[in-house]
Every structure is written in structure tokens, then in C-alpha cells.
ChimeraX commands (.cxc) that place a marker at each C-alpha (Angstrom):
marker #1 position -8.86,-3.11,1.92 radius 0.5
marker #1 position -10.34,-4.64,-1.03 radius 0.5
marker #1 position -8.46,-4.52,-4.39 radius 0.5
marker #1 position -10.66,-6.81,-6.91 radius 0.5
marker #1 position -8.57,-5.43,-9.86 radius 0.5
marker #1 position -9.79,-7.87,-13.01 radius 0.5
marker #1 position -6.45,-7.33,-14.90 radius 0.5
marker #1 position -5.36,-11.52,-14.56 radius 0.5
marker #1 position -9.20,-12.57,-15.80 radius 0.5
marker #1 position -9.22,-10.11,-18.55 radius 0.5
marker #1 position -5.63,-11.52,-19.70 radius 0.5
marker #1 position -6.94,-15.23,-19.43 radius 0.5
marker #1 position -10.31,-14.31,-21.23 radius 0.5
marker #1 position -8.36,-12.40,-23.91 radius 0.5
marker #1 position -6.04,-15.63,-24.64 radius 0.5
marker #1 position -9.39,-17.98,-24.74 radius 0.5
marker #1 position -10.65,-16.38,-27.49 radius 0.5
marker #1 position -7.52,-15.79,-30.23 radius 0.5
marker #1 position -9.00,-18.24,-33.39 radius 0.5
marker #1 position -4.94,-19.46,-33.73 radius 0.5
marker #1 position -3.68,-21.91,-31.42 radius 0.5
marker #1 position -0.47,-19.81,-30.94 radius 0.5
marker #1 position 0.14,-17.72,-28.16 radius 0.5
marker #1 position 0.24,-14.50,-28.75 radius 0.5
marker #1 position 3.99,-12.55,-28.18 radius 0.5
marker #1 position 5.21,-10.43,-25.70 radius 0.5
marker #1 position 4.86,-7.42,-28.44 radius 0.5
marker #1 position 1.10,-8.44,-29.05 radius 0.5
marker #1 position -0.94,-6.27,-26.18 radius 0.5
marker #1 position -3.21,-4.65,-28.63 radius 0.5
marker #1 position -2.19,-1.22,-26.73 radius 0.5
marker #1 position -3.96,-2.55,-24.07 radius 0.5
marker #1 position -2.35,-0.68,-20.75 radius 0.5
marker #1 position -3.61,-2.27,-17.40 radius 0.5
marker #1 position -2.45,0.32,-15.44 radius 0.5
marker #1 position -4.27,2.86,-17.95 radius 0.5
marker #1 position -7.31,1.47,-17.69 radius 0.5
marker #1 position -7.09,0.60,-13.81 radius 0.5
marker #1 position -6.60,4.29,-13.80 radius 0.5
marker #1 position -9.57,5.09,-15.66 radius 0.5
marker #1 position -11.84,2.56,-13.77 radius 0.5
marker #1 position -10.48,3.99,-10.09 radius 0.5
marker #1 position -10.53,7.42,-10.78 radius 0.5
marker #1 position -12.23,8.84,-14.01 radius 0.5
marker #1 position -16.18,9.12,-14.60 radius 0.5
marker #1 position -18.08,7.67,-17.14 radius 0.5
marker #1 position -19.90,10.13,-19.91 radius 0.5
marker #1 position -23.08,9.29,-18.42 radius 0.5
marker #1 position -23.10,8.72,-15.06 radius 0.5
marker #1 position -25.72,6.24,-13.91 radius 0.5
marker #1 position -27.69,6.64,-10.39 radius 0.5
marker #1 position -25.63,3.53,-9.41 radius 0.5
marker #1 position -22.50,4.72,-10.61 radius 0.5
marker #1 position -22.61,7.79,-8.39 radius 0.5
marker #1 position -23.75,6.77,-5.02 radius 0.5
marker #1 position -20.75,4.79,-5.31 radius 0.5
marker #1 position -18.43,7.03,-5.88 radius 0.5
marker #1 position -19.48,9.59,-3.48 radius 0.5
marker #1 position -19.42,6.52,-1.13 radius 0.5
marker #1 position -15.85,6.09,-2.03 radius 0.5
marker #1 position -15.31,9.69,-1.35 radius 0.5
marker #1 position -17.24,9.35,1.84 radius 0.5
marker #1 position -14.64,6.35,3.10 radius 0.5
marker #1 position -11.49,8.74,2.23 radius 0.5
marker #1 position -11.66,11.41,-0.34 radius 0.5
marker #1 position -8.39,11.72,-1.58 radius 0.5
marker #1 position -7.73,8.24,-2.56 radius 0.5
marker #1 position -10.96,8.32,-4.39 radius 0.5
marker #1 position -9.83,11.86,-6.17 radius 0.5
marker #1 position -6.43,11.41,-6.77 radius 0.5
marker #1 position -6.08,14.24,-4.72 radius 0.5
marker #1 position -2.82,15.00,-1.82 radius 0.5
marker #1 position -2.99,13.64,1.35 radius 0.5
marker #1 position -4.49,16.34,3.69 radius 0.5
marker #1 position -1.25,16.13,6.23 radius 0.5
marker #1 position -0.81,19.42,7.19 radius 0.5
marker #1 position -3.14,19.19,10.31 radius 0.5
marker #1 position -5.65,17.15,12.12 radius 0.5
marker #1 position -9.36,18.41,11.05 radius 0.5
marker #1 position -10.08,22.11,13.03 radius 0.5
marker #1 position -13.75,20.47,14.00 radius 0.5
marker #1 position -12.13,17.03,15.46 radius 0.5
marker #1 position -12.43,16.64,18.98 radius 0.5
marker #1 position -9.53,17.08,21.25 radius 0.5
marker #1 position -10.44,14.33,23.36 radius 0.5
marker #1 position -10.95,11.53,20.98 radius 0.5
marker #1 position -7.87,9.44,19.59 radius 0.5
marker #1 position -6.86,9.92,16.18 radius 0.5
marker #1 position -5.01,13.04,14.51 radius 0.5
marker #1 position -3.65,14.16,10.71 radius 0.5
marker #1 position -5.13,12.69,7.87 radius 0.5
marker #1 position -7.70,10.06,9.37 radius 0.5
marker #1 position -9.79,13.04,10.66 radius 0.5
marker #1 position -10.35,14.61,7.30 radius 0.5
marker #1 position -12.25,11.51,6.20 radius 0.5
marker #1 position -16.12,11.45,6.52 radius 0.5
marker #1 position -16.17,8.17,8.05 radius 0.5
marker #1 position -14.02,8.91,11.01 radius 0.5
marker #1 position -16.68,10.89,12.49 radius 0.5
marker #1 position -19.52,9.08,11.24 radius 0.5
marker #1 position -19.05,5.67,11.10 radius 0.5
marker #1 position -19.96,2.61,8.72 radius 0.5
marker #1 position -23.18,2.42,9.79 radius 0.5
marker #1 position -23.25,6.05,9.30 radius 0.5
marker #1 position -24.50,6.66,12.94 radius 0.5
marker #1 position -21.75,8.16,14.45 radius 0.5
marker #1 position -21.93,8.31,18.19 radius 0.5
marker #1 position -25.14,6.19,18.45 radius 0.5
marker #1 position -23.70,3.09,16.59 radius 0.5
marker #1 position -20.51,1.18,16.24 radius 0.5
marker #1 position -18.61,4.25,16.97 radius 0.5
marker #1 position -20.55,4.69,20.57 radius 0.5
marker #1 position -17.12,3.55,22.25 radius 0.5
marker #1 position -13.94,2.92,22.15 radius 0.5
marker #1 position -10.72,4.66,20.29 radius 0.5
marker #1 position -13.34,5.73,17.22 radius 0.5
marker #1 position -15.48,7.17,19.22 radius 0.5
marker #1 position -15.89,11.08,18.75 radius 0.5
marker #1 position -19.37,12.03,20.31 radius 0.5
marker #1 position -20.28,13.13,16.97 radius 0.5
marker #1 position -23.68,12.30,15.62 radius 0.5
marker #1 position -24.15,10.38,12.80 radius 0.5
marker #1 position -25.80,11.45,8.54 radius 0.5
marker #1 position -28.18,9.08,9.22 radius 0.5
marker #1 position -30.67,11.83,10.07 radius 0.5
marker #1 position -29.97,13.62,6.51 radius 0.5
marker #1 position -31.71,10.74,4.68 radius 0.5
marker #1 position -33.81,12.57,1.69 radius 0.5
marker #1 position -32.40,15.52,2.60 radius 0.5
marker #1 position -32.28,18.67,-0.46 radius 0.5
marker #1 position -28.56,17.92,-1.85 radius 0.5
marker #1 position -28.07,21.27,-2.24 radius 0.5
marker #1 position -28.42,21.98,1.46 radius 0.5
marker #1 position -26.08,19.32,2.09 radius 0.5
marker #1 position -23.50,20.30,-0.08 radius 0.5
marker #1 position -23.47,23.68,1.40 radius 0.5
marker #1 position -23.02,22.14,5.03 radius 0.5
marker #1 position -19.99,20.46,3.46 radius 0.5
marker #1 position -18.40,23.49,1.94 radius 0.5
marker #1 position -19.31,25.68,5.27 radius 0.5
marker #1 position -16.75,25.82,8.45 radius 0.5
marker #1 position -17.58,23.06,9.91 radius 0.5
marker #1 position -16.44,20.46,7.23 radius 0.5
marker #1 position -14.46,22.71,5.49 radius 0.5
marker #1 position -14.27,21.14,2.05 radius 0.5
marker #1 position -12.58,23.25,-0.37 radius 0.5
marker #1 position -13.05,23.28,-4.08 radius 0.5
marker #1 position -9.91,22.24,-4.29 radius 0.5
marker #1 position -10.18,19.03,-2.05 radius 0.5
marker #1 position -13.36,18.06,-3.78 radius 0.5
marker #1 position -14.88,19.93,-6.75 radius 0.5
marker #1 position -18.27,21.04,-7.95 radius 0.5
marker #1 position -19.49,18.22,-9.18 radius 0.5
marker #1 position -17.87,15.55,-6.67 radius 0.5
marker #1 position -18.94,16.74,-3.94 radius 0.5
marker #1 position -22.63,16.46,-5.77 radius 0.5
marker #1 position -21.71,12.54,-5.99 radius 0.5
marker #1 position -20.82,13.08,-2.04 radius 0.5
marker #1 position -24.42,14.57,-1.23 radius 0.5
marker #1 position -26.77,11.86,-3.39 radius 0.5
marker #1 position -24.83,9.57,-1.43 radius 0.5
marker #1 position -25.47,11.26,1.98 radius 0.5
marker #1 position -28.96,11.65,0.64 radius 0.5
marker #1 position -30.21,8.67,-1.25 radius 0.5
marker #1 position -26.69,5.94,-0.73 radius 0.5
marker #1 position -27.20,5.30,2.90 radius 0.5
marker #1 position -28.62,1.75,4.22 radius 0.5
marker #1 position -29.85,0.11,7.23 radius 0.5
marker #1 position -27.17,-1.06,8.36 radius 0.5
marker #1 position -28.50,-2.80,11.04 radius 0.5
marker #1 position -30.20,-5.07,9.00 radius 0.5
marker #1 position -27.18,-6.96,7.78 radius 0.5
marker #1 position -24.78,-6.56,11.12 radius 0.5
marker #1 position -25.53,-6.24,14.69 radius 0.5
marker #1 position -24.86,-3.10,15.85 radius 0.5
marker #1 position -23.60,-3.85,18.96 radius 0.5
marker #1 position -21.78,-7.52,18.83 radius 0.5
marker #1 position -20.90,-6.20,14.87 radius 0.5
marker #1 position -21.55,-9.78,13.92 radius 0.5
marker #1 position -23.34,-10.55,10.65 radius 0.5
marker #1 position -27.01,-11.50,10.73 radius 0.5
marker #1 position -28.03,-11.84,7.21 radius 0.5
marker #1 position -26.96,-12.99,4.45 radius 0.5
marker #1 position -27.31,-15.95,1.82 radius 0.5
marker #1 position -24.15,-17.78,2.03 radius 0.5
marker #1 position -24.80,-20.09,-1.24 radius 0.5
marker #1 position -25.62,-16.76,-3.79 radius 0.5
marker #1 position -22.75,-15.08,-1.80 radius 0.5
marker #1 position -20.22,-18.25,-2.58 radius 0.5
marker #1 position -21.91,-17.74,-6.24 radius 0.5
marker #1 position -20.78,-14.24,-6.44 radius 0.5
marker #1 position -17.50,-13.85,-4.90 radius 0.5
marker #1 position -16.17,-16.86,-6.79 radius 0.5
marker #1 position -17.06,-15.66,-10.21 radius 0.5
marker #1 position -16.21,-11.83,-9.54 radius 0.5
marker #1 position -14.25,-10.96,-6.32 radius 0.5
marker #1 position -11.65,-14.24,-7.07 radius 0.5
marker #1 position -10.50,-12.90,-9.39 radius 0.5
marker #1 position -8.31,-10.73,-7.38 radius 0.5
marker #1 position -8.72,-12.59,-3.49 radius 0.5
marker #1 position -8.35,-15.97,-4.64 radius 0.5
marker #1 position -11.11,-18.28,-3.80 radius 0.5
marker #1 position -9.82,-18.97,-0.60 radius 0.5
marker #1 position -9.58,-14.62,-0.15 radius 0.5
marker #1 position -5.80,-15.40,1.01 radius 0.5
marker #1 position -4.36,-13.75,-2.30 radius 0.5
marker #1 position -4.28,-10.67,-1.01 radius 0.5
marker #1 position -3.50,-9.97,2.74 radius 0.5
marker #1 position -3.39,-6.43,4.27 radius 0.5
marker #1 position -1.66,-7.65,7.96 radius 0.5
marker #1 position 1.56,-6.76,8.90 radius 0.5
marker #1 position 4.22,-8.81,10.10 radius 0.5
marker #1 position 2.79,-12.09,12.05 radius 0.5
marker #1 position -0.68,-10.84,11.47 radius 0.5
marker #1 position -3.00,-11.76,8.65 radius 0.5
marker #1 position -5.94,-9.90,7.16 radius 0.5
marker #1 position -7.05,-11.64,4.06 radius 0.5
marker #1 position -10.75,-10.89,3.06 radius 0.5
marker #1 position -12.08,-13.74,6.13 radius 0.5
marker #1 position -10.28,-11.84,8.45 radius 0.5
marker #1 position -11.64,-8.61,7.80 radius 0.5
marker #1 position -15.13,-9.76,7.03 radius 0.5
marker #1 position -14.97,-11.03,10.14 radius 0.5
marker #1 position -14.03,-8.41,12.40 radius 0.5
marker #1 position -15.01,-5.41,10.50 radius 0.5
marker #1 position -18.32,-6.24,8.60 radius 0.5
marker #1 position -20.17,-2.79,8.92 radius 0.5
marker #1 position -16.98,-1.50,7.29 radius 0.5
marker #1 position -16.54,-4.57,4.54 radius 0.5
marker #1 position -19.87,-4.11,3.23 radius 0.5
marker #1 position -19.64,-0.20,2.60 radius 0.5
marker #1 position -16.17,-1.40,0.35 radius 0.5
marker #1 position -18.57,-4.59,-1.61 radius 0.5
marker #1 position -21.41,-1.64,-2.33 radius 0.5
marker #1 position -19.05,1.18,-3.38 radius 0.5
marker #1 position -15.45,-0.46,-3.52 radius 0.5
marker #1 position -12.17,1.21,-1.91 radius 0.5
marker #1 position -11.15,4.15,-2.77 radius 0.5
marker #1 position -8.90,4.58,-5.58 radius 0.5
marker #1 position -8.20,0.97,-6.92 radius 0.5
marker #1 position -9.14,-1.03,-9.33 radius 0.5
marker #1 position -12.16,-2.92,-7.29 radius 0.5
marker #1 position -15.75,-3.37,-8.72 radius 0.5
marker #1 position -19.09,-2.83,-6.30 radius 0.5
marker #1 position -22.27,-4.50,-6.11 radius 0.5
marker #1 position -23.96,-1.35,-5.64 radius 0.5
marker #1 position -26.14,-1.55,-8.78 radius 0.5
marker #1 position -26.99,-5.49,-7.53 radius 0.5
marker #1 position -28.65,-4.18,-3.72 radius 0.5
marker #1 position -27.07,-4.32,-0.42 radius 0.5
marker #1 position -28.84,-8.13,-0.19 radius 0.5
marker #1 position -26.64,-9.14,-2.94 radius 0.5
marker #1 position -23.83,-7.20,-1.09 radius 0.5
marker #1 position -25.05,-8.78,2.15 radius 0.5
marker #1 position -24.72,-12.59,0.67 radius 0.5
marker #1 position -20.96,-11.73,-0.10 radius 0.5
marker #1 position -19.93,-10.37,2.94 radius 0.5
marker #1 position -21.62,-13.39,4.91 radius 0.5
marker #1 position -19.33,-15.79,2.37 radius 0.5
marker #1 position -16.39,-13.79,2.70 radius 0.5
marker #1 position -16.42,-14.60,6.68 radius 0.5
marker #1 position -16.63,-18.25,6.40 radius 0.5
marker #1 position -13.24,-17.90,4.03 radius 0.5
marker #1 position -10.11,-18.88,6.06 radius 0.5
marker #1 position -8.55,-15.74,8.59 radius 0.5
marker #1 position -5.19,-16.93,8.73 radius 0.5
marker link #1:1,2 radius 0.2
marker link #1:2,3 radius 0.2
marker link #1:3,4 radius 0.2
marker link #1:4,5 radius 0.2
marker link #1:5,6 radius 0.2
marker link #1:6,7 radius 0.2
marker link #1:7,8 radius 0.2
marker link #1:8,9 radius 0.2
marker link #1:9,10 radius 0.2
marker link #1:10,11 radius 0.2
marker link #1:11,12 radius 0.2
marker link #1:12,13 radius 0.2
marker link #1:13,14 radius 0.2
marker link #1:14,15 radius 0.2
marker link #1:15,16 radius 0.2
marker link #1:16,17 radius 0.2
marker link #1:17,18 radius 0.2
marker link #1:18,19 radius 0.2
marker link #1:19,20 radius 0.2
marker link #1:20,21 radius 0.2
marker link #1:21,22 radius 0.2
marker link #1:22,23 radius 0.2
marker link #1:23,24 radius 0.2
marker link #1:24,25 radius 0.2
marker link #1:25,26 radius 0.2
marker link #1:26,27 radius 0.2
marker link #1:27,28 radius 0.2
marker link #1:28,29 radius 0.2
marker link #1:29,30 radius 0.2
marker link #1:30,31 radius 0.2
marker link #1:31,32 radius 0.2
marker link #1:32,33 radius 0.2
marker link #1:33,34 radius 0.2
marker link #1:34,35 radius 0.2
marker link #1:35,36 radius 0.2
marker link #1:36,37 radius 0.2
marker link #1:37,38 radius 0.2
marker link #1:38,39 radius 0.2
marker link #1:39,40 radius 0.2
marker link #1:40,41 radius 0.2
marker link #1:41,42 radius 0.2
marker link #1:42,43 radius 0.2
marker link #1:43,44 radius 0.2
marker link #1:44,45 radius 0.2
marker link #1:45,46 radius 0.2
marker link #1:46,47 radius 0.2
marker link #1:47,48 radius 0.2
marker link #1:48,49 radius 0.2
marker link #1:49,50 radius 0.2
marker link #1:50,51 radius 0.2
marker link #1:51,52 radius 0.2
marker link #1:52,53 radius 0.2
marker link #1:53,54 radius 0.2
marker link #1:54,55 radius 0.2
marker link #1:55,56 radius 0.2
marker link #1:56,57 radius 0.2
marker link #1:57,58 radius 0.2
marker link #1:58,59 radius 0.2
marker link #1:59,60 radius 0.2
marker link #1:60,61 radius 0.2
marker link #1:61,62 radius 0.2
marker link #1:62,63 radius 0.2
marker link #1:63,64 radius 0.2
marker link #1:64,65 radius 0.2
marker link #1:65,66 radius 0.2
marker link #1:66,67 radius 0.2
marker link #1:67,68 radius 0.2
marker link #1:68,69 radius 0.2
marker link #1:69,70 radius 0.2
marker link #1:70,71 radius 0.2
marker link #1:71,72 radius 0.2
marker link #1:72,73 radius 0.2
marker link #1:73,74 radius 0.2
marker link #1:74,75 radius 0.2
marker link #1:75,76 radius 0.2
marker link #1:76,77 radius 0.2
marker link #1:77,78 radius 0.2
marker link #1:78,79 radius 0.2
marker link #1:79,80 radius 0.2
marker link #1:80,81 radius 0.2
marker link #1:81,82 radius 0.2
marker link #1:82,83 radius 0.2
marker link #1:83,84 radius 0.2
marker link #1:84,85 radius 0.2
marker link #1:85,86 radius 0.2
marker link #1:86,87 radius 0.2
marker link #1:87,88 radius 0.2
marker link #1:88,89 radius 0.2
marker link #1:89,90 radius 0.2
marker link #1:90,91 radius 0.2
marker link #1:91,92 radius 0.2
marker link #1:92,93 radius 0.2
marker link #1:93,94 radius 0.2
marker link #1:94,95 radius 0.2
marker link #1:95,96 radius 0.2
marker link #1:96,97 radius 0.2
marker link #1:97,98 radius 0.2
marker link #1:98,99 radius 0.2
marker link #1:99,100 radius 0.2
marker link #1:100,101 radius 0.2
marker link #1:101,102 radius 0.2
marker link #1:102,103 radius 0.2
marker link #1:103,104 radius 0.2
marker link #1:104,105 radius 0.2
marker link #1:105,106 radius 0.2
marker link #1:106,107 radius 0.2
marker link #1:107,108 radius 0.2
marker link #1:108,109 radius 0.2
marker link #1:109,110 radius 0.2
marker link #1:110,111 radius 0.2
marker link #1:111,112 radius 0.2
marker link #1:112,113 radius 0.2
marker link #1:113,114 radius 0.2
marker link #1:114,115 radius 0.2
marker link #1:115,116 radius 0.2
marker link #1:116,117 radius 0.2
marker link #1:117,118 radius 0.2
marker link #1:118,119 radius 0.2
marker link #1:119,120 radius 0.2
marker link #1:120,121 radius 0.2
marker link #1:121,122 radius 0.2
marker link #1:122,123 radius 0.2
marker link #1:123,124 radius 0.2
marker link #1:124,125 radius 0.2
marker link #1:125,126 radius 0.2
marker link #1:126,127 radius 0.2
marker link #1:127,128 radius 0.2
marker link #1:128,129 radius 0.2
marker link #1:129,130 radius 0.2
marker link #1:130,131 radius 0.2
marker link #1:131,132 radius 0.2
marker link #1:132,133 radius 0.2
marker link #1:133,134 radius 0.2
marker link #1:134,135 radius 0.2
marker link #1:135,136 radius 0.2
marker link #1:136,137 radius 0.2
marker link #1:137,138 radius 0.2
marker link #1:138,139 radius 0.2
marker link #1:139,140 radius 0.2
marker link #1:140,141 radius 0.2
marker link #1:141,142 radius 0.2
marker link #1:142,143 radius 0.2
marker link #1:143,144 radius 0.2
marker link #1:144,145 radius 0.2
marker link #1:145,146 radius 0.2
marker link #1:146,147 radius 0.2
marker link #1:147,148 radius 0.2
marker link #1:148,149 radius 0.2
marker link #1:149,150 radius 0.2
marker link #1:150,151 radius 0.2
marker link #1:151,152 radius 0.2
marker link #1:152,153 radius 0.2
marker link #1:153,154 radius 0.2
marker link #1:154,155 radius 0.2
marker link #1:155,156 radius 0.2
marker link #1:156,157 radius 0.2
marker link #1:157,158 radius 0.2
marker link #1:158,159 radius 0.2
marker link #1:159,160 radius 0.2
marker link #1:160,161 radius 0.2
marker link #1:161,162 radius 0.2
marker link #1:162,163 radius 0.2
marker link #1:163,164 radius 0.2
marker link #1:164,165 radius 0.2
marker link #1:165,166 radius 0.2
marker link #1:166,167 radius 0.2
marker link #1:167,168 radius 0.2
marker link #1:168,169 radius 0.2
marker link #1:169,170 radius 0.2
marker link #1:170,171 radius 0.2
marker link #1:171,172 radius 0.2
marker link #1:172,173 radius 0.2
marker link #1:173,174 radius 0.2
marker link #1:174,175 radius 0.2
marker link #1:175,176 radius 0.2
marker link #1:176,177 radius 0.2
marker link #1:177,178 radius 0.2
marker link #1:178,179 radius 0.2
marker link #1:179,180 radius 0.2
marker link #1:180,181 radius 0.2
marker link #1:181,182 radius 0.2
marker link #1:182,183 radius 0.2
marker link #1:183,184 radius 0.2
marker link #1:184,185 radius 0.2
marker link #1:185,186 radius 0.2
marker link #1:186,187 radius 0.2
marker link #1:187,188 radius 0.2
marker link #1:188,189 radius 0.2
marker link #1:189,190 radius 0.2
marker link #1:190,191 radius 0.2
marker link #1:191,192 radius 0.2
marker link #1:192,193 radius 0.2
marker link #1:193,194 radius 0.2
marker link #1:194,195 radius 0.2
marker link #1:195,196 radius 0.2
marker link #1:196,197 radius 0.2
marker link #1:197,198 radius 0.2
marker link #1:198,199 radius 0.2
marker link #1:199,200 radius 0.2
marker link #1:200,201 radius 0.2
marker link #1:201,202 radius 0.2
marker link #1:202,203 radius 0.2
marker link #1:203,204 radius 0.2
marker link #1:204,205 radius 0.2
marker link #1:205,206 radius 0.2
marker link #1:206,207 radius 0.2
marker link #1:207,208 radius 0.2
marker link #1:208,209 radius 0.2
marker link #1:209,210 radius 0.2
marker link #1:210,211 radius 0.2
marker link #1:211,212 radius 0.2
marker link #1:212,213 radius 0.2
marker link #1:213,214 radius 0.2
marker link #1:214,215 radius 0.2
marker link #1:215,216 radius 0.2
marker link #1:216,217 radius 0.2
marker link #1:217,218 radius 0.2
marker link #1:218,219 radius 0.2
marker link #1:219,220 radius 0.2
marker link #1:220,221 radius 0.2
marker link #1:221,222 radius 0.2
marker link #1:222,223 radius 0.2
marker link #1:223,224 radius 0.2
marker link #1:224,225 radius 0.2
marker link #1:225,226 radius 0.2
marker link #1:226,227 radius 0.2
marker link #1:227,228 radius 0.2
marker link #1:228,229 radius 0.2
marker link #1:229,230 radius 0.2
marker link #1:230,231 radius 0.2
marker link #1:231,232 radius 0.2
marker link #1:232,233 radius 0.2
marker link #1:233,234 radius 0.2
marker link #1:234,235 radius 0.2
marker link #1:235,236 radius 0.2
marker link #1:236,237 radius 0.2
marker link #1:237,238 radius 0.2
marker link #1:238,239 radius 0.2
marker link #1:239,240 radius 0.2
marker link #1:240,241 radius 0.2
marker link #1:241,242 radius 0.2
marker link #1:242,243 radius 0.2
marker link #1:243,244 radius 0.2
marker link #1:244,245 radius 0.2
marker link #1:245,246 radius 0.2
marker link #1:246,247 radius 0.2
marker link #1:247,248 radius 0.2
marker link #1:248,249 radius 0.2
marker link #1:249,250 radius 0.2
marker link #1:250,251 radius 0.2
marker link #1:251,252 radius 0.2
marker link #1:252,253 radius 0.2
marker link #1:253,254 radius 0.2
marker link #1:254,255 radius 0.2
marker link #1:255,256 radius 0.2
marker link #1:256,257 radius 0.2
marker link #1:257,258 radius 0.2
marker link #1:258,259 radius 0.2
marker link #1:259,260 radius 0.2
marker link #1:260,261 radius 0.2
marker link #1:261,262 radius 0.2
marker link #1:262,263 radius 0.2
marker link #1:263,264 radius 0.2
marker link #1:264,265 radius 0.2
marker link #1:265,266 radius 0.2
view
């Protein structure tokens, strides 16, 4: 969904600064390679991880692992532990979030009906759980995570997440009209106008995710799918070049998302 790639600001920013009134020639880059770094940002870990920095990426592998790894596409078959009588098949039932949900309440929340419902509970109830033993559910049967799908030290990211990443979501959207009931529109305007333009727009139209005759610019999905917009503003989607809030707090996250609906949906 979200893609706030900073690419066009860093350009601008970079040209604001040169000391000569020239602009600078199509040679002059200063070996600086956007897609490089993109790559870097979307997919490569710091030296030193911060607490921040990890819960978001194991919630990016949470949302779908192998965009956030750079890993295949699991395509060979729909998970062995997905049930036969819910809707969806291949890929989309390797992904953590299928099963669980956004509110990470899987058959008790969002996910309690319709065609993502599963009857599967929800990692709510592994809050401050030991990692450890939630690593080793992961890697057992029943997930079925191989080393090779996520390693050692990803899937780590993957269980502080489960553990110590998760929030109420029900504070911030109604879990069963999923309409938004917090949020400070004014700091939220603040925010997504000096960070997330950069890539939306400030009208969020700049990008648009709908297919033929149907829109979904950042209103749109704000809109209709908040539970699932605010996991992407706390841990951005998987494998781009998006920043999070998750080091500002999901109330900071919250303000944004309740802008972000007010932007226009078409």
C-alpha cells in the first residue's frame, strides 16, 4: 500500500544547499544511487538495531514475509495448516496476517466474518510471551517456517514483535464498524504533510493502488481499511522504501491515519 520513498525530497534538499547558484549536471550525483539506498532502507539492517527498529521489521515480516526479506514468493501451495473452508489459497496464506488479522485477533476481531475469516484465533494472547517459545511455535509444523524462508535472526525480529509490537487496536478503530475513533487530526495534518507527502502528495492522490475505474489513494484506504493502514504507518510495507512512526507511538500513528481519511478517495 504505502510507498513514502523520500528519493524527490532528498533531491530538492540536496539542490537547496549547493553554495553556487548553478545547477548541478546530469554527471554530478555524488555516487548517490536511489535505488541503492532504497534497497538498503527496505531490506538491509542497521549495525545496531534499535528496539524500534525491530518491532518494525518483524511487523513488516508479520504483514508478508517475503517482500520484507527479499525472499521468493511461496507459490508452490496454499499453507498445509489453512483451512479448507475459508476463501483464499497460494501465497496469501503463507502470510501471518491472513490468519490473524490487523488487529491481531484473528477470529474474534475484524476477521470474525466474511471472506477473511478463518476460525483461527488471534497472537493477541502471546503478549509478553518468552520469544524463544514463540520462535519455536513458528519453526514447528504448524507454521512451518523454514530457515530458509526466514532466518535465525529474523524470525527473532518476528517474535519481539509478536511479543512486545502488538497494540490495542481497539483503541484507535472500532472493531466492529472498523471506523476510526481516535486520533488528532491537526498533529496528524502536521505529520503527514512534512513526512508522508513526500511520496502521497498532500492531497495522498500521488500514488493510487486501484485498478481500472477504481481509486485507492491513501483517503481511500484509510478509509476503508484503517486497522490495516495503521499496522503499514507503525512498521511501513513490506519491502519499499516507506518510513514508520513506530519509534513516535501508535498516538502519533493514530493522528495520521485519522488525517489520511479526511484526504480525498477519488
Amino acid at each position: 500500500m504505502f510507498n513514502l520513498s523520500f528519493g524527490a525530497a532528498a533531491g530538492a534538499l540536496a539542490l537547496a544547499i549547493v553554495a553556487t547558484p548553478l545547477a548541478a549536471s546530469d554527471d554530478d550525483h555524488h555516487d548517490y544511487n536511489e535505488e541503492d539506498q532504497a534497497g538498503d532502507f527496505a531490506y538491509e539492517a542497521p549495525a545496531k538495531p534499535t528496539e524500534a527498529w525491530m518491532l518494525a521489521a518483524g511487523g513488516r515480516i508479520y504483514d508478508k514475509w517475503w517482500a520484507a526479506l527479499d525472499r521468493p514468493e511461496p507459490v508452490y501451495f496454499t499453507h498445509p495448516a489453512y483451512p479448507a473452508t475459508a476463501t483464499k489459497s497460494g501465497a496469501d496464506t503463507w502470510r501471518c496476517v491472513t490468519c490473524h488479522g490487523w488487529d491481531y485477533k484473528g477470529a474474534t476481531g475484524i476477521f470474525r466474518a466474511g471472506e477473511d475469516y478463518t476460525g483461527i484465533k488471534g497472537i493477541d494472547g502471546a503478549i509478553g510471551r518468552d520469544e524463544g517459545e514463540i520462535i519455536a511455535l513458528l519453526r514447528a509444523p504448524l507454521h512451518g517456517y523454514t530457515q530458509e524462508m526466514i532466518g535465525d535472526e529474523e524470525i527473532g525480529w518476528l517474535a519481539a514483535f509478536v511479543s512486545r509490537g502488538q497494540i490495542d487496536m481497539s483503541k484507535y478503530v472500532d472493531l466492529s464498524t472498523r471506523e476510526i475513533v481516535a486520533g488528532d487530526i491537526d498533529n496528524g495534518r502536521a505529520v503527514f504533510q512534512t513526512n508522508c507527502a513526500a511520496c502521497h502528495g498532500f492531497d495522498g492522490r500521488q500514488l493510487n493502488w486501484g485498478g481500472p475505474g477504481e481509486d485507492a489513494f491513501v483517503g481511500t484506504e484509510a478509509s476503508d481499511l484503517p486497522d490495516e493502514v495503521m499496522n503499514k504507518i507503525l512498521n511501513a510495507h513490506p519491502g519499499v522504501w516507506m518510513i514508520n512512526l513506530r519509534a513516535f507511538g501508535p498516538g502519533v500513528a493514530a493522528d495520521v491515519l485519522r488525517y489520511a481519511a479526511t484526504l480525498p478517495q477519488e
